[in-house]
N, C-alpha and C positions, 0 to 999 in steps of 0.2 A: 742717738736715736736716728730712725729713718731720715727725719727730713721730711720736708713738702717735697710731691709727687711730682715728675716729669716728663710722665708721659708711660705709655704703654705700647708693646710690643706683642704681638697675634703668636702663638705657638704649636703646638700640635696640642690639643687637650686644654686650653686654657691660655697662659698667655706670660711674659715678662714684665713686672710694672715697678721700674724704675723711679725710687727716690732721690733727693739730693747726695745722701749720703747712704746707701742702702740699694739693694734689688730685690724683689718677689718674687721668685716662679712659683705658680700657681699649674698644677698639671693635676687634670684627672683622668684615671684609671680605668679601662676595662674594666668592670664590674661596680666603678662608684667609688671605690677609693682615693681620695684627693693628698697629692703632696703638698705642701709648702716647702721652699728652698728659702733662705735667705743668703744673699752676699754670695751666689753662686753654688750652695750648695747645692746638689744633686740625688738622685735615691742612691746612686752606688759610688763608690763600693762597700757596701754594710754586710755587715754580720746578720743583721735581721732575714732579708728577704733570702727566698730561698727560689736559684733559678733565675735572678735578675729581675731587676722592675718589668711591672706587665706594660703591654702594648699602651698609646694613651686613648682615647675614646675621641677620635678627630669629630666627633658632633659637638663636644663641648670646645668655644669659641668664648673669649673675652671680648665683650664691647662696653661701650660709656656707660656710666650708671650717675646718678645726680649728682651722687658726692664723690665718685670715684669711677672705679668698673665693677662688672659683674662677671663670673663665668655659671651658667646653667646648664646643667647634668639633667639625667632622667630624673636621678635620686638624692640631689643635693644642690642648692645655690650658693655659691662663694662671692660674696662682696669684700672689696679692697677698698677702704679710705684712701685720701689722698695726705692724708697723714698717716696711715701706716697699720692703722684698725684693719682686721680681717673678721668675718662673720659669716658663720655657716649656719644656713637656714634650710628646714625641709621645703619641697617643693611648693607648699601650701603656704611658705612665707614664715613660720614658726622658728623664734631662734633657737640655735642649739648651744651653742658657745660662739663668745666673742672673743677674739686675741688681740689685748691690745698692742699699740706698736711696741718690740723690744728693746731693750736696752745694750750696747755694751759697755766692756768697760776694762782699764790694766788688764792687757794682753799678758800674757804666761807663758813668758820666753823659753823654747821647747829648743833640742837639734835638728828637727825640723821649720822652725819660727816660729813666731809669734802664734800664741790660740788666747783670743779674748774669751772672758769671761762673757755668760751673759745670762737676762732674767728674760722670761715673758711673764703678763697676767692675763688672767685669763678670767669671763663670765660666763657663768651656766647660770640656768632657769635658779629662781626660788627654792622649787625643788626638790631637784637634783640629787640625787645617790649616788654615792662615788665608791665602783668597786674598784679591783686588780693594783697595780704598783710589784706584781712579784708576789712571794711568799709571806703576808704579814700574819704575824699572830696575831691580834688584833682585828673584828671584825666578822661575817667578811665586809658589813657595809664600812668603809672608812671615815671615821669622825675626823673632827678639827683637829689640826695639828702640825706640824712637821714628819718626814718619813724620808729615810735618806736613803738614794741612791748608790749603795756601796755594796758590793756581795761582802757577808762579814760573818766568820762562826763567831756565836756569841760567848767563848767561852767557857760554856757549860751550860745545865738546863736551862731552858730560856719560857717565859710565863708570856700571856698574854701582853704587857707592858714590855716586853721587849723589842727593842727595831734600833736597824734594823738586822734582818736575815740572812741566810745565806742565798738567796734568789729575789734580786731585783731586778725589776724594769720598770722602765718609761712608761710606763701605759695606764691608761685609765679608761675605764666603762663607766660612760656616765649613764642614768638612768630617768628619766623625767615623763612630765606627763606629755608635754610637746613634743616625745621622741626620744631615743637612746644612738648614743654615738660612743665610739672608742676615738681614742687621741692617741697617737705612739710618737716621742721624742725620739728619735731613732740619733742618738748621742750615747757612748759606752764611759763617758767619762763620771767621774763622782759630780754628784748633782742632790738636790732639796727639791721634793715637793711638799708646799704648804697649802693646806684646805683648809677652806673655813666655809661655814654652811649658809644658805639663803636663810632668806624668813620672808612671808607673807606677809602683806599688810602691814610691812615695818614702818615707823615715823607716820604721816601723813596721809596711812592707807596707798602707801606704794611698797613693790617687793623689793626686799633688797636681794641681791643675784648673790646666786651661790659662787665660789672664788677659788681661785688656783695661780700659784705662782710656782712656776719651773725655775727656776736656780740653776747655772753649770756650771760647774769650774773652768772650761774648753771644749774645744770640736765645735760641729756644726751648729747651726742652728735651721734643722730641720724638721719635720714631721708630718704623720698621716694621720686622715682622721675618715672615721668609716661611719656612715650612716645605716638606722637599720634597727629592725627587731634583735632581741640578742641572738638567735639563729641565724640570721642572715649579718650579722657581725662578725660571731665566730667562723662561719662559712666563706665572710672575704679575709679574714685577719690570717685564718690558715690557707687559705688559697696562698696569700702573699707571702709568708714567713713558713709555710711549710706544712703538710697535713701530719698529724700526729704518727707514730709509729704505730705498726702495730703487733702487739705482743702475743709471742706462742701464745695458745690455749690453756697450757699449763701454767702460763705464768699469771692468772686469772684465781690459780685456786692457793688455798694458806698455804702460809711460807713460815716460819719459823727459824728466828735467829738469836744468835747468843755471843758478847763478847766476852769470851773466855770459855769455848765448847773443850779446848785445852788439847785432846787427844782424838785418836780416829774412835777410840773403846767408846771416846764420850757420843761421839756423834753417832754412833750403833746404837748406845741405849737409848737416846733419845728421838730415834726412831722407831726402834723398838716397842717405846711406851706410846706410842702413836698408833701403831699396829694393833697392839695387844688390847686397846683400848676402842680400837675399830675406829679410830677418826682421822679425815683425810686430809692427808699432807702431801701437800705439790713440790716443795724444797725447804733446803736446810741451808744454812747461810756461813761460810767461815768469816767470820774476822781477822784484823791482824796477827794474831796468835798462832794461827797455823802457819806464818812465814817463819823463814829461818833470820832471826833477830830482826826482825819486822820490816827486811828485802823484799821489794816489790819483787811478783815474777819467781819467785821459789818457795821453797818446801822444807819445812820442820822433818828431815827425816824422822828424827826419833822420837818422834809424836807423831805421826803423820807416815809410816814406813811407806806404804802404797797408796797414795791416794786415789792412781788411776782403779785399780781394785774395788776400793771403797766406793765410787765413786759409781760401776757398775753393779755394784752388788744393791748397792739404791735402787738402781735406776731400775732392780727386775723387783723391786715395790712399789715403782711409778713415783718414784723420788729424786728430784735433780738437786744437784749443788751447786751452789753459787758464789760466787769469789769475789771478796773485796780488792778494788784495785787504788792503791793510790800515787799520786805522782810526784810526790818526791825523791828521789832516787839518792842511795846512799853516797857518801864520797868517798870510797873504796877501791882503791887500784886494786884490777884482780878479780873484781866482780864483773861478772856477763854484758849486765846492762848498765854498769857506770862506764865502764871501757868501750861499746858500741856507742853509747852517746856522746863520749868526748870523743868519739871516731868521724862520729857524725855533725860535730857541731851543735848541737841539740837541745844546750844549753843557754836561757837567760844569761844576759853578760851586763857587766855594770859599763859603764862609761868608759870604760879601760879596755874595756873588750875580754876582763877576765870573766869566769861565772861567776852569778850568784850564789851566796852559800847560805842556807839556813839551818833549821833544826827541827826535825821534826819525828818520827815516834824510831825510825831508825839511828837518829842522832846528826850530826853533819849530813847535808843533803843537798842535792843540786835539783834543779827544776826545770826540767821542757819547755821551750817554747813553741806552747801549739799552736800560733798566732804563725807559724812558717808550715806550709804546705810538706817540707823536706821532710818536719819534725813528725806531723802528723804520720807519714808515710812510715818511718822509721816504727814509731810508738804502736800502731796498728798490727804490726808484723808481731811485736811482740807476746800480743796474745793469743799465738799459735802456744805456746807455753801452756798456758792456760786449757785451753782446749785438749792439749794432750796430758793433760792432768785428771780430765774428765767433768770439765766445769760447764755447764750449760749456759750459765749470764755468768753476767757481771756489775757491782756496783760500784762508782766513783765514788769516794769519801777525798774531805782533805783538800778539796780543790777551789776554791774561794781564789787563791791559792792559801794556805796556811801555814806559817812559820811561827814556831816557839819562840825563836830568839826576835821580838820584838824589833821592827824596823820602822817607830811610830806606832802601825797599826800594826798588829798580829800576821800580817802576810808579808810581800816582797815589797825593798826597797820603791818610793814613787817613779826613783833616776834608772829603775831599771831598764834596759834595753833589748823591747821587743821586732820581731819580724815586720808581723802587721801586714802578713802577704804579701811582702817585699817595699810596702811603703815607710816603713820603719819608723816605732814612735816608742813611748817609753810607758810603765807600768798605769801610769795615772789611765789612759788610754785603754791601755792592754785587760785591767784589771778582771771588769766584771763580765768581759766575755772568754778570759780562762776558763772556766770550768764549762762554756760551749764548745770551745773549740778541742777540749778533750774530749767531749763525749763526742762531737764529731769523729777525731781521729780515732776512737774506739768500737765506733759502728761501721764507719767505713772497713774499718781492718777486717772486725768480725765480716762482715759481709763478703772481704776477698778470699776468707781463710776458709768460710762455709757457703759458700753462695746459695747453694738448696734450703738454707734456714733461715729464718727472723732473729735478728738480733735480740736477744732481750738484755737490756743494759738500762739503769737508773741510778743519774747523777746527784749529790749532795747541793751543787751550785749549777748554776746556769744561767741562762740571759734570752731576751724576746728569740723565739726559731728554735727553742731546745726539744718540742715538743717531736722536730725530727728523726731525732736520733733516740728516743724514748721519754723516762719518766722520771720521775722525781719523789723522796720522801721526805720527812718532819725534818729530819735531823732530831737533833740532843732535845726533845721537848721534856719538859718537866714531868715527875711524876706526881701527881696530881688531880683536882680538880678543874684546878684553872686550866691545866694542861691538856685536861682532856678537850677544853672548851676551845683551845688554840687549836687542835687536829682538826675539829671539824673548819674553821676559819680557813685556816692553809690550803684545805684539798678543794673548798670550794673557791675561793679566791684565783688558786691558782687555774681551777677549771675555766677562771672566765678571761686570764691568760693565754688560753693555747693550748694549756698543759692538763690534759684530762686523766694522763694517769699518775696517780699520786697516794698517798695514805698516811698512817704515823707509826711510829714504833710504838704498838698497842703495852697498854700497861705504861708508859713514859721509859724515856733512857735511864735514869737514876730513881733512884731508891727503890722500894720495896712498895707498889701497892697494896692495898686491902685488897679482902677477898670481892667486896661489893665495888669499888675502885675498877679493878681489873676485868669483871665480869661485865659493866657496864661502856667500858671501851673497847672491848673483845665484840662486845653485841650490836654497837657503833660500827666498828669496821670491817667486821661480815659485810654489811656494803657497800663499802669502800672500793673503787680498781683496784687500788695493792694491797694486800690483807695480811700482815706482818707485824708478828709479835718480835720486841729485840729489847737487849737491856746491856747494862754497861756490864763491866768485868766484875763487879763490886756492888750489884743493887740487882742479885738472888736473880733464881729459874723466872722462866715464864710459861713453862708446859701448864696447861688447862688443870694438871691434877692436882698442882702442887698448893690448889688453893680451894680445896676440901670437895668433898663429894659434891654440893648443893652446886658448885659452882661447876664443876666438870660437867655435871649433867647440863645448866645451860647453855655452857658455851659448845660442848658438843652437838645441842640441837642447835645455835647458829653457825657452827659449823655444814651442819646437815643441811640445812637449809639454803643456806649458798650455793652448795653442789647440786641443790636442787633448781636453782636459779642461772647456771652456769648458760646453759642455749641463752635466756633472757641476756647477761652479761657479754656474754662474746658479738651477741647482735649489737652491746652498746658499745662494744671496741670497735666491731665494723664501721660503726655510724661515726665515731667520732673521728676513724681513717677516713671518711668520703664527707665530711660535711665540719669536721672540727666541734661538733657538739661533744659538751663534757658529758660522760658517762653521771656525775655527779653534778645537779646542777639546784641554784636557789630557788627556794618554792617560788618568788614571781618569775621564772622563765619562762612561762605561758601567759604572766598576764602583769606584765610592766609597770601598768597605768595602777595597778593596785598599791596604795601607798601603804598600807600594813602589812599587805607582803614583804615590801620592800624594804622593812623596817627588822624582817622577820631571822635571825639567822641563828635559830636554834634547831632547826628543821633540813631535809633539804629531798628534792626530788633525787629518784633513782630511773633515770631515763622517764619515758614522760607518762609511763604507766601506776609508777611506785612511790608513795610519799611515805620517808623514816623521819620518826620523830623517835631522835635518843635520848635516854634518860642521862641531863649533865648535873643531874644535885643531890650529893647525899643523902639517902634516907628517903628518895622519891617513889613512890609505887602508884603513882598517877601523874599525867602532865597536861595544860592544855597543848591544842595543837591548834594551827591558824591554818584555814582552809583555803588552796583559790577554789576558782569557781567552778562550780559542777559538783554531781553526785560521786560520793566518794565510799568505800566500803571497807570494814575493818578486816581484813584478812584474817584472822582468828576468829572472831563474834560472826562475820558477816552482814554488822549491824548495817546501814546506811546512814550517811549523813550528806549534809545537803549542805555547799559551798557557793559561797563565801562567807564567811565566820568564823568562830574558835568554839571547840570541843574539848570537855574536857574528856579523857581516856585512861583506862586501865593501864597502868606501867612495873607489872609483876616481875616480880627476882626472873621470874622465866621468859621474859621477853622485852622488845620494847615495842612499840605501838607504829605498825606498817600499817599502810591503807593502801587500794588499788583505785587506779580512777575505773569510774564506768564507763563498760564499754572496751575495757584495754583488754585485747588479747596477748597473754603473756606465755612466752614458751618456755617450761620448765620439761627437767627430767626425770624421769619417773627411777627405780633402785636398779630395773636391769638394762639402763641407757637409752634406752628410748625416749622420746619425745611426745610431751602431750603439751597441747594447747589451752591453756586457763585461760577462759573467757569470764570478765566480770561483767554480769548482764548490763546492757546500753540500759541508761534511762531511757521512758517512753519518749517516743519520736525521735531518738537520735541514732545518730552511729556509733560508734566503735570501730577498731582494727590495734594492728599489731604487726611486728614484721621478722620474721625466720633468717638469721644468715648463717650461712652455715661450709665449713669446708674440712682440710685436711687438719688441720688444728695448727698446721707451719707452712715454711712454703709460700710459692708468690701464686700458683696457681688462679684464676677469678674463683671466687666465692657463689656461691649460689643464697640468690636472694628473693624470699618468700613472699608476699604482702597478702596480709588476709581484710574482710571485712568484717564485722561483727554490726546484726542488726535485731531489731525481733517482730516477730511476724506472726500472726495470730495465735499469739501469746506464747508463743517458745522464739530462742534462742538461735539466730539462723548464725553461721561462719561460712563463709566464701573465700575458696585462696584466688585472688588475681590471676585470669588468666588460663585460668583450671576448671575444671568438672567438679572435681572431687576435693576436700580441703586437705586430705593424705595424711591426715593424721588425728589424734585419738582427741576426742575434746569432751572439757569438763567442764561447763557450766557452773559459776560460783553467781551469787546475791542473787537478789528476788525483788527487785524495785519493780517491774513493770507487772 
């Protein structure tokens, strides 16, 4: 443990506070984000931040404090024990978490020395709601329990009870009535967090505090911790690690995937049936099956004669294709890309300096080490290939990293031996920022090889800062119920990660949904950022038709309805590029302090106009629905209802139950592209607004950015654009509260 305290040192942002056995840095951040170091640790060099740590805020100053020091921010006070307790308080004195002193313990003799083990515990309010940790099925709020730090495919569909995932992080949003903070362990090694919940009033009419204990195998013992509404969280947490990417316009509308499309004939008809049926389809997805014996980087001639062909003859029906990539690379003298990366070096190596060998869907396989700057460089080039194939994106699969041939766990040996940016450490390390550092080296490349366009790329795994280089989906969810109940979990969990664009493979990866099953996760993920049906090679179509009239007809009209929300959606990709807000976020995102909110995660806002409440129970054709606060209207009915409370609502084969807030000015588009402005009338005495972004649909160009107001005024409906005279566009007035 630290030891009794010996004194303190003045720093830029805070200050050094020296135990017997032990050191503090305590540094905070332009904008409010506070580091803790211990034992010298530092913000860099991590994987997290993106751009290096920020400047430190030279007005925050460490001086004495009764029991220890103190350092005071505009937005946050850090108290340091002289025994080794740290505690961050809002400015008003309210705690938010307390860390008690750490522990270490048997160092983990590495080739580069010793890495101790170590634990912290940790106190939050009573309480306390605990989202994020990565992609958990489970939740999104997180109960008691264990949840392990490890990217890991779970070998097949994976249910609510599964963990963990293939996307983990350190991080937690905590949520309470004294204020909400995130925590980030900024440590990439395998690691345990254990929660366990507050209660009120416990024993003797006192609370007992809500609880957390970090567990690490090695590395640092570092982290950040951000003060703040969840807006102004997500707005420092992407400042720091990176603002989201942001994706074509296209990549916004359904996509449709299938492993085993088999032939180019196939991927025509099932275009075709898209056409002929008048519903819109943005891309079509190959899987491993169009490679030639499942070689990254090439092409099934004789299934596949022309792809580039194929590939334009789409594209003149507004259809792109997209190519799975994955990175294991065959062990093949002879092949293009086995032979340039043992040219290059490029390979993981064991202790011997030979490569690693695994197994994976092409058979014997060798593995990149994107953790070297060389490698990245080399791997990026290669999807010039790709591009001249006629591929618009692309998705990671397989990068956990994932090996058949069991080495322990399902991926690479622990003793393997990575780059690490030239500081060189071995897998245990390296692990769970693999599948970052390949989507890195696969956005950067896109980026050299097309510079006029946005990448659109989304990774299977990833780690805190992936949101830079794009998005992320379900992976192998089940097909199900439960399954459908993990989609919503995941996409919003992950939104309160960093990661706002996300979705599931609608219908689940395996088996065969029902017709009522498929049409209720279809009508869920309309909207969703990534709107994509996909299923295994072995668990039947997913085309809308193949699951009877009754249902084509709905999910073509939430089809249609998307398209018609598309201006509204790209506005929320904008926003979550300049401010890190999820396009998808949980119904207390406006109103924290509400504990049945908080509690609530059957529901979820669609930016801050649109609340979906999806149908997740067989046989439902009504649901309640829990309100925040404010007038709310049913999009359909037009009925109003008055928040905070639960309603209950209509939940027909043909829809599921949206409401607008009052007052939200919303821009949708009308069938011949134009834009009109849906204004849900303000309640009496208030405002409303809404806001327009809008550009080339790719491209870095700046964006043009609208802001209207929406008010009423002797007794009609007034809309103002900021700025302007005129509001310049076509408005339709919806609900009648005033």
């Amino acid at each position: 443990m630290p030891g009794p305290a010996e004194g303190a040192d003045p720093l830029p942002g805070g200050g050094l506070v020296r135990f017997a056995r032990s050191t503090l840095r305590v540094r905070v951040a332009a904008g409010g984000a506070v580091f803790c170091g211990w034992d010298g640790a530092e913000p860099e060099p991590s994987y997290a931040l993106d751009g290096g740590c920020p400047d430190a805020d030279t007005r925050a100053v460490i001086e004495p404090d009764k029991d220890g020091w103190r350092v005071v921010s505009e937005r946050i006070t850090v108290l340091v024990s002289r025994h080794g307790a740290v505690e961050f308080r809002t400015p008003g004195g309210l705690l938010l978490r307390r860390d008690l002193p750490p522990r270490w313990w048997d160092p983990v003799n590495t080739a580069e020395g010793a890495q101790p083990r170590w634990v912290q515990r940790s106190e939050t309010a009573a309480d306390a709601a605990v989202f994020g940790l990565g992609g958990r099925a489970s939740g999104p709020r997180l109960g008691e329990g264990t949840y392990r730090l490890w990217n890991t495919d779970p070998g097949g569909a994976f249910e609510p009870q599964t963990d963990p995932l293939y996307i983990t992080m350190p991080l937690q949003l905590v949520v309470a009535d004294a204020g909400s903070h995130l925590v980030f362990h900024d440590n990439t090694w395998d690691g345990r967090v254990t929660l366990r919940d507050g209660e009120e009033g416990a024993g003797s009419g006192h609370d007992r505090p809500g609880g957390c204990e970090t567990r690490m195998d090695g590395g640092p013992l570092r982290y950040w911790v951000i003060p703040g509404t969840p807006a102004r969280i997500l707005a420092s947490w992407t400042a720091l690690t990176g603002r989201p990417a942001l994706p074509p316009r296209w990549a916004l509308g359904y996509q449709h995937s299938r492993w085993g499309f088999g032939t180019a004939a196939e991927v025509r008809r099932v275009a075709a049936g898209y056409r002929e049926r008048e519903l819109p389809l943005s891309a079509l997805h190959l899987d491993i099956d169009h490679y030639d014996g499942h070689r990254v980087f090439t092409v099934d001639r004789e299934r596949f004669p022309d792809l580039p062909a194929l590939a334009e003859e789409l594209r003149g029906h507004g259809v792109r294709l997209v190519s799975i990539v994955d990175p294991a690379v065959k062990l093949e003298p002879g092949n293009a890309v086995h032979d340039s990366g043992v040219a290059a070096e490029a390979f993981v190596r064991d202790a011997q300096g030979d490569p690693v060998r695994g197994v994976v869907w092409p058979g014997d396989a060798l593995f990149p080490d994107f953790t070297d700057p060389r490698v990245r460089t080399w791997w990026g080039g290669l999807y010039a290939e790709r591009l001249t194939q006629g591929f618009a994106g692309v998705w990671h699969d397989m990068n956990e990293p994932v090996s058949f041939a069991a080495f322990g766990d399902t991926t690479l040996p622990r003793s393997a031996r990575h780059a690490l940016e030239g500081r060189g450490g071995d897998h245990r390390e390296a692990h769970n920022v693999y599948g970052l550092t390949m989507a890195r080296a696969g956005h950067e490349g896109l980026r050299e090889l097309r510079p006029d366009s946005r990448p659109f790329l989304f990774s299977r795994s990833g780690w805190a800062g992936m949101q830079r280089y794009g998005g992320t989906w379900s992976g192998d969810v089940s097909t199900g119920w439960p399954g459908l109940r993990s989609s919503l979990s995941l996409v919003l969990g992950l939104g309160l990660c960093g990661v706002p664009y996300s979705g599931p493979d609608v219908g689940g990866f395996t088996g065969s949904p029902s017709p009522e099953l498929y049409l209720r996760w279809f009508q869920m993920a309309a909207y969703f950022p990534f709107f994509r049906t996909h299923s295994a090679i072995d668990a039947g179509h997913r085309e809308p038709w193949r699951f009877g009239p009754k249902v084509l007809e709905a999910a073509g009209a939430a089809m249609r309805e998307r398209e018609r929300l598309m201006p509204y959606l790209y506005t929320l990709a904008h926003t979550a590029r300049r401010s890190g807000a999820p396009y998808v976020r949980p119904v207390w995102w406006g109103d924290p302090e509400d504990r049945k909110l908080r509690a609530c995660g059957d529901a979820f806002l669609l930016g801050d106009a649109l609340l979906v409440a999806p149908v997740l129970e067989q046989g439902a054709t009504e649901r309640a629905v829990r309100l925040p606060r404010g007038l709310w209207y049913d999009t359909v009915t037009g009925e109003a209802y008055q928040g905070p409370g639960q309603v209950l609502l209509p939940a027909p084969q043909e829809r599921v139950p949206v409401l607008a807030r009052a007052g939200a000015v919303v821009p949708v588009a009308e069938e011949d592209g134009t834009v009109t402005l849906e204004v849900w009338a303000p309640a009496p005495g208030r405002d409303g607004g809404g806001t327009l972004v809008t550009d080339a649909g790719d491209g870095w160009a700046e964006p043009r950015v609208e802001r209207f107001t929406s008010r009423v005024s002797d007794g009609e409906v007034v809309v103002v654009r900021e700025e302007h005279d005129e509001v310049g566009y076509r408005v339709r007035v919806r609900g009648a509260a005033f």
